[in-house]
C-alpha positions as CSV (number, residue, x, y, z in Angstrom):
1,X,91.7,-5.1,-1.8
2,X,89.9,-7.5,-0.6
3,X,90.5,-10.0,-3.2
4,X,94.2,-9.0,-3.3
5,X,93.8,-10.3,0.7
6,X,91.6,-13.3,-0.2
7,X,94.0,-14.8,-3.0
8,X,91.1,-14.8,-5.3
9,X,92.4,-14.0,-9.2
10,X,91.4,-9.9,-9.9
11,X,89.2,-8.5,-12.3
12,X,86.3,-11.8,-12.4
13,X,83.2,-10.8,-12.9
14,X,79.8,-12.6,-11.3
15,X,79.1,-14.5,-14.2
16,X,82.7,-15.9,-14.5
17,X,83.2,-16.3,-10.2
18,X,79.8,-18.6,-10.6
19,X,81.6,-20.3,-13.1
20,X,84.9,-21.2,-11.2
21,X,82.6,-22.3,-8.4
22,X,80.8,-24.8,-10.5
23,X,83.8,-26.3,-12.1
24,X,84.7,-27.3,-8.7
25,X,85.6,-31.0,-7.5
26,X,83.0,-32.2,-5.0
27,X,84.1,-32.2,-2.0
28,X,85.1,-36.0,-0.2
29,X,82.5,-35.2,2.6
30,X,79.5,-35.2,-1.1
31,X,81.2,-38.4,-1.8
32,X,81.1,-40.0,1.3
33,X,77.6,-38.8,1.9
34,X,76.5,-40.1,-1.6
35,X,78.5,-43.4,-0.6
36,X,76.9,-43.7,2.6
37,X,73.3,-43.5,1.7
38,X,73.4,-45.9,-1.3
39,X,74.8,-48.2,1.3
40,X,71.9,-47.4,3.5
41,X,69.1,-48.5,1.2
42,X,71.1,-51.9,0.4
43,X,70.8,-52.5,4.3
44,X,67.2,-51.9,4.2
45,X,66.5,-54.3,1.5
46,X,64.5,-57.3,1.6
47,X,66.9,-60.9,1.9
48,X,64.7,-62.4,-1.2
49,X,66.2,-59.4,-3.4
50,X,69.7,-59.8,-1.6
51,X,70.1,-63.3,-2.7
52,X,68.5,-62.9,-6.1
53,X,70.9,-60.0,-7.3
54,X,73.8,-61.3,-5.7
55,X,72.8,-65.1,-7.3
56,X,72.9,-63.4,-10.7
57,X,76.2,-61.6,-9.6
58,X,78.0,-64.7,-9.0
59,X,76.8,-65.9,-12.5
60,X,77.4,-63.0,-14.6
61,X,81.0,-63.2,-13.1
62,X,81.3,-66.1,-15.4
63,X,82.2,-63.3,-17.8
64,X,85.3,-62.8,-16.8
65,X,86.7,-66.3,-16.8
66,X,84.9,-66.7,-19.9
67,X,86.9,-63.3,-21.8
68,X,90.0,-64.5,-20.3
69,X,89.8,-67.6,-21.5
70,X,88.7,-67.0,-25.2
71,X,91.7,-64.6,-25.2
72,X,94.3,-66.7,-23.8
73,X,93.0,-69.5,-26.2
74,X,94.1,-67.4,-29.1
75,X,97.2,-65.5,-28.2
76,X,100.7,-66.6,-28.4
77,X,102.4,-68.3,-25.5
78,X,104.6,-65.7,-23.7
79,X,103.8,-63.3,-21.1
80,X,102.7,-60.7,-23.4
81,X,99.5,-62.3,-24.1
82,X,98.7,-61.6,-19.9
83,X,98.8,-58.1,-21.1
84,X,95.6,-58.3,-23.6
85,X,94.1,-61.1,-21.5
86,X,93.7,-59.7,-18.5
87,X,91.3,-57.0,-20.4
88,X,88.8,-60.3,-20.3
89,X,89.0,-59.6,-16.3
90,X,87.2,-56.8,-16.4
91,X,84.4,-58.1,-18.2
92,X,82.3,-59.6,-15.3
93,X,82.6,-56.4,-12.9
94,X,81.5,-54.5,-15.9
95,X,78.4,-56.5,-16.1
96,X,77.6,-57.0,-13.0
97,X,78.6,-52.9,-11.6
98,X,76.7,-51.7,-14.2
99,X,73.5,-54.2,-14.0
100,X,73.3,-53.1,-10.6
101,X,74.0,-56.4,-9.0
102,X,75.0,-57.8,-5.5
103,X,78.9,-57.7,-5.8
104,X,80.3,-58.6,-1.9
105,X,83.5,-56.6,-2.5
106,X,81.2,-53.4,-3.3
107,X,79.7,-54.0,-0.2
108,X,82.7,-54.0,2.0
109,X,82.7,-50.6,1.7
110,X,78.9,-48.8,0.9
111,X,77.3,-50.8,3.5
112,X,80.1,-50.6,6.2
113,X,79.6,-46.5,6.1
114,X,76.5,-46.1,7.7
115,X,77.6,-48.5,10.8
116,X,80.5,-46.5,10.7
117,X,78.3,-43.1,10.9
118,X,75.9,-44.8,13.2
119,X,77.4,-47.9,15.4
120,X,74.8,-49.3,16.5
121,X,73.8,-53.0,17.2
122,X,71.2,-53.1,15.0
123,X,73.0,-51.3,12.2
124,X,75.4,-54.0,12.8
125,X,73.3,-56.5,12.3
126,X,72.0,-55.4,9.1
127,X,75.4,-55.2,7.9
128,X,75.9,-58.5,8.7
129,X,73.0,-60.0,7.4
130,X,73.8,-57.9,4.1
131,X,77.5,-59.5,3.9
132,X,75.8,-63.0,4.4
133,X,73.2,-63.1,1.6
134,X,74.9,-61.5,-0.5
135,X,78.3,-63.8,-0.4
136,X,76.2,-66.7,-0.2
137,X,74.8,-65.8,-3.3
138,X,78.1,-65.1,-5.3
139,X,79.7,-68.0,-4.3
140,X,76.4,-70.3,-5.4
141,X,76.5,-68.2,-8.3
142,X,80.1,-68.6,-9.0
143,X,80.6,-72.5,-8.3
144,X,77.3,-73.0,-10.8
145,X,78.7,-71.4,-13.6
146,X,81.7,-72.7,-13.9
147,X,79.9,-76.0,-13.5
148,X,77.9,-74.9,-16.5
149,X,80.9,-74.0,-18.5
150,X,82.7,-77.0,-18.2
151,X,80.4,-79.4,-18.4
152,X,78.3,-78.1,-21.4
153,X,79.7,-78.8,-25.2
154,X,80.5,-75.2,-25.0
155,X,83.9,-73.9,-25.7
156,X,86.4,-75.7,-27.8
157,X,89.5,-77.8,-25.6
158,X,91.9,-75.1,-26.4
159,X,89.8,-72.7,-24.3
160,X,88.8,-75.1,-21.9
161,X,92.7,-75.8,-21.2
162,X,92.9,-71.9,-20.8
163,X,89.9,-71.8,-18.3
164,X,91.8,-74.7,-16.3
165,X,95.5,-72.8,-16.9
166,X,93.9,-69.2,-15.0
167,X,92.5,-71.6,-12.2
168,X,95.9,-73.1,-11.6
169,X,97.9,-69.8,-11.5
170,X,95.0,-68.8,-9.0
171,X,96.2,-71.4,-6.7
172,X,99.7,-71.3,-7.3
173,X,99.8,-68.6,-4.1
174,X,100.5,-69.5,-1.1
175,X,97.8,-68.8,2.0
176,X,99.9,-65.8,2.9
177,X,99.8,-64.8,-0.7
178,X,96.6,-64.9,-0.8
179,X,95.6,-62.8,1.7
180,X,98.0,-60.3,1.1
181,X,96.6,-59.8,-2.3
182,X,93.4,-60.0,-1.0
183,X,93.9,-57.3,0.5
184,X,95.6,-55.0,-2.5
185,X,92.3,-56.0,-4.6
186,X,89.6,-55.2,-2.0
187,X,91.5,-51.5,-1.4
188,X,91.5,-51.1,-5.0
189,X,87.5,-52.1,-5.8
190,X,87.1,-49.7,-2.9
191,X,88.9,-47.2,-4.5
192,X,86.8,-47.7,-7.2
193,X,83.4,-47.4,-5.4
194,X,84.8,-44.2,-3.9
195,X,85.7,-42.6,-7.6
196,X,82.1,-43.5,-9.6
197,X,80.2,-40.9,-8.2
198,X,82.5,-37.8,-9.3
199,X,83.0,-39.6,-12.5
200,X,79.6,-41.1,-13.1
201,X,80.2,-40.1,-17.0
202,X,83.5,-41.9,-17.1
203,X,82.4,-44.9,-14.6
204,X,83.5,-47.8,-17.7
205,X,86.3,-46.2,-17.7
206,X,87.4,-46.6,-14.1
207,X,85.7,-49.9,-13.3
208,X,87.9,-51.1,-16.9
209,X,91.2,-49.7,-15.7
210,X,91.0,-50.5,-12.1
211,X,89.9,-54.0,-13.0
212,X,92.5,-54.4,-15.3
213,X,94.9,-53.6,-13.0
214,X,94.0,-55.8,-11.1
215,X,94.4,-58.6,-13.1
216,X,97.8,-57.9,-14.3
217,X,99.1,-57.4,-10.6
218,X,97.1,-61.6,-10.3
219,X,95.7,-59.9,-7.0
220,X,92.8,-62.6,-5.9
221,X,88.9,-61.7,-5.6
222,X,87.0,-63.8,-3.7
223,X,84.2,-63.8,-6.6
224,X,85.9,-64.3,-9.4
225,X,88.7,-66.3,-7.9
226,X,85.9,-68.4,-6.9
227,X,84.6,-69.1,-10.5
228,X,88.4,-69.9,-11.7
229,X,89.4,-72.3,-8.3
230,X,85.6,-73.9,-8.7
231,X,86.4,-75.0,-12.2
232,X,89.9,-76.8,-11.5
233,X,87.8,-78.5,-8.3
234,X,84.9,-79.7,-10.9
235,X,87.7,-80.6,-13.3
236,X,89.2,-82.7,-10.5
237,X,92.5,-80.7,-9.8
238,X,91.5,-79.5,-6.6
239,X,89.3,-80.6,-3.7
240,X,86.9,-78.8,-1.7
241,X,89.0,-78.3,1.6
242,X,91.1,-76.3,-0.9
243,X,88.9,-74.7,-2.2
244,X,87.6,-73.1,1.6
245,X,91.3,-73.6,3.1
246,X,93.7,-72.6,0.5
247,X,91.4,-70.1,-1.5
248,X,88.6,-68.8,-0.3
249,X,89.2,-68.0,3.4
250,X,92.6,-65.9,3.5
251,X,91.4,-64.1,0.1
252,X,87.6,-63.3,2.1
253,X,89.5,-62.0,4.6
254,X,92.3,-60.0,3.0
255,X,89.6,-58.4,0.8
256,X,87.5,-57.2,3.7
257,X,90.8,-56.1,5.6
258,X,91.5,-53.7,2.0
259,X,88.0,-52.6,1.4
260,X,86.6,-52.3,4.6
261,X,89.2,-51.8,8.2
262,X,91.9,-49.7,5.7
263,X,90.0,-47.9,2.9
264,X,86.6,-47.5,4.4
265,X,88.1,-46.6,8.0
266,X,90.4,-44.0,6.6
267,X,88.4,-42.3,4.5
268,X,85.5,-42.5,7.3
269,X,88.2,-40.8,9.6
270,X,89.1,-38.1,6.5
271,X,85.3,-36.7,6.7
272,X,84.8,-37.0,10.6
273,X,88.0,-34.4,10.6
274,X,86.5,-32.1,8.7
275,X,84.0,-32.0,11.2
276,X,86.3,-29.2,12.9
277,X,86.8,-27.1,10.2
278,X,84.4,-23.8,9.6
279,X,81.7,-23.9,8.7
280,X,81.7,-21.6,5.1
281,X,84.8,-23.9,4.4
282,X,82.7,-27.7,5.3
283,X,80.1,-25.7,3.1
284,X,82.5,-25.4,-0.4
285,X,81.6,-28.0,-2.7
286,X,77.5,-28.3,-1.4
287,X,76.9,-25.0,-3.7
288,X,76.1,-27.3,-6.7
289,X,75.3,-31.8,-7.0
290,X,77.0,-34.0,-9.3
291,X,76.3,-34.4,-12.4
292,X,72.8,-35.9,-13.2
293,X,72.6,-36.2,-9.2
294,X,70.9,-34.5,-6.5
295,X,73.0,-33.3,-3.7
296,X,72.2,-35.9,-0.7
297,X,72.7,-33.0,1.6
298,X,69.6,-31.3,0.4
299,X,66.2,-32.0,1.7
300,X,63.4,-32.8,-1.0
């Protein structure tokens, strides 16, 4: 009677009940927890190993310009080719994700969670000082690179046309354009940082097809769009102011706007509701930890 009352499905025994409650999704309250205190021990590290990862961030995004490059240098004209190309996009993110690097769009939304948990001044600070370092260091990262790859006998001048032919689409947006999708790509890499940890086996997979999407849509990344607009400004196409006016500022801003004030508020907002609900119901999803992971809300 009781489970006729409860909805449950009849006739399960223990063995199969235990079952059903470990093939359950975590719950978005694990996530955000698991989200929150990875972004927790970034704000407590050190500046020197802030610059250094994001430094080799910045470089290893090279990839990406790189891949695209190579491909577009050996596809067919036609707008077909964008659709194999743009895989090359989501070489660098690959890299860098899974190398554990400084990428500044990840942090727009791991480190913004615990000031959004605990808003204080000095969690503020940190997060500010985190945001700092580690754009400072793409950017170096990114505008030294592409130095490298155009000035070194390197790639053939088919691919270096290609290189110089991704810039140029780049900054074919206007300002307004660029913060607008700015802002679609910084949701999205949120989105992404919000998915790994239930998928942590599949995490290629979703850093691949968000990326990719990405690059089809031509939304603009302040890191990697900063390794293809570098490269037509060392080629001589574009100047400096530019690069910071044109570029670089409404794209910085529309990608914090998407991953942190929309994405990282909302789904902040999603687990401070729960607060309200009952306890044995907050409780569903805690009985077991992801996958290879210890569940955050259990003490050691």
């Amino acid at each position: 009677m009781s489970e006729h009352k409860s909805g449950k499905t009849p006739g399960l025994s223990a063995d199969e009940e235990q079952e059903v409650s470990h093939n359950q999704p975590p719950r978005a309250a694990v996530l955000h927890e698991i989200i929150r205190a990875q972004g927790d021990k970034e704000l407590q590290r050190t500046i020197a190993a802030l610059w250094w990862s994001a430094l080799a961030a910045g470089l290893t995004m090279g990839l990406s310009l790189m891949a695209m490059g190579l491909f577009y240098a050996r596809l067919p004209d036609g707008d077909s080719s964008q659709v194999i190309a743009s895989l090359g996009y989501s070489a660098g993110f690959l890299a860098v994700i899974l190398a554990r690097q400084q990428l500044f769009t990840e942090n727009t939304l791991t480190a913004v969670l615990p000031v959004m948990t605990k808003p204080t001044l000095n969690n503020a600070a940190r997060l500010l000082r985190l945001w700092g370092v580690v754009l400072f260091g793409n950017l170096v990262g990114t505008v030294l690179v592409s130095y490298v790859m155009l000035h070194l006998p390197i790639f053939d001048s088919k691919t270096d046309v290609a290189f110089l032919e991704v810039g140029r689409k780049v900054m074919e947006n206007e300002i307004g354009q660029m913060f607008a999708k700015g802002i679609i790509s910084g949701w999205m890499i949120a989105t992404m940082v919000w998915m790994i940890p239930s998928m942590e086996n599949a995490k290629i997979w979703i850093i691949l097809l968000i990326t990719y999407l990405m690059a089809l849509g031509d939304f603009t990344h302040i890191v990697v769009g900063s390794v293809e607009v570098s490269y037509l400004v060392w080629a001589g196409e574009v100047s400096w102011q530019q690069f910071w006016l044109h570029f670089a500022g409404p794209t910085l801003a529309g990608n914090i706007v998407g991953g942190s004030f929309i994405f990282a508020l909302i789904s902040h907002a999603q687990i401070r509701s729960d607060a309200g609900l009952p306890d044995e119901t907050l409780n569903k999803g805690r009985e077991r930890p992801l996958p290879g992971r210890r569940d955050p809300t259990d003490t050691p």
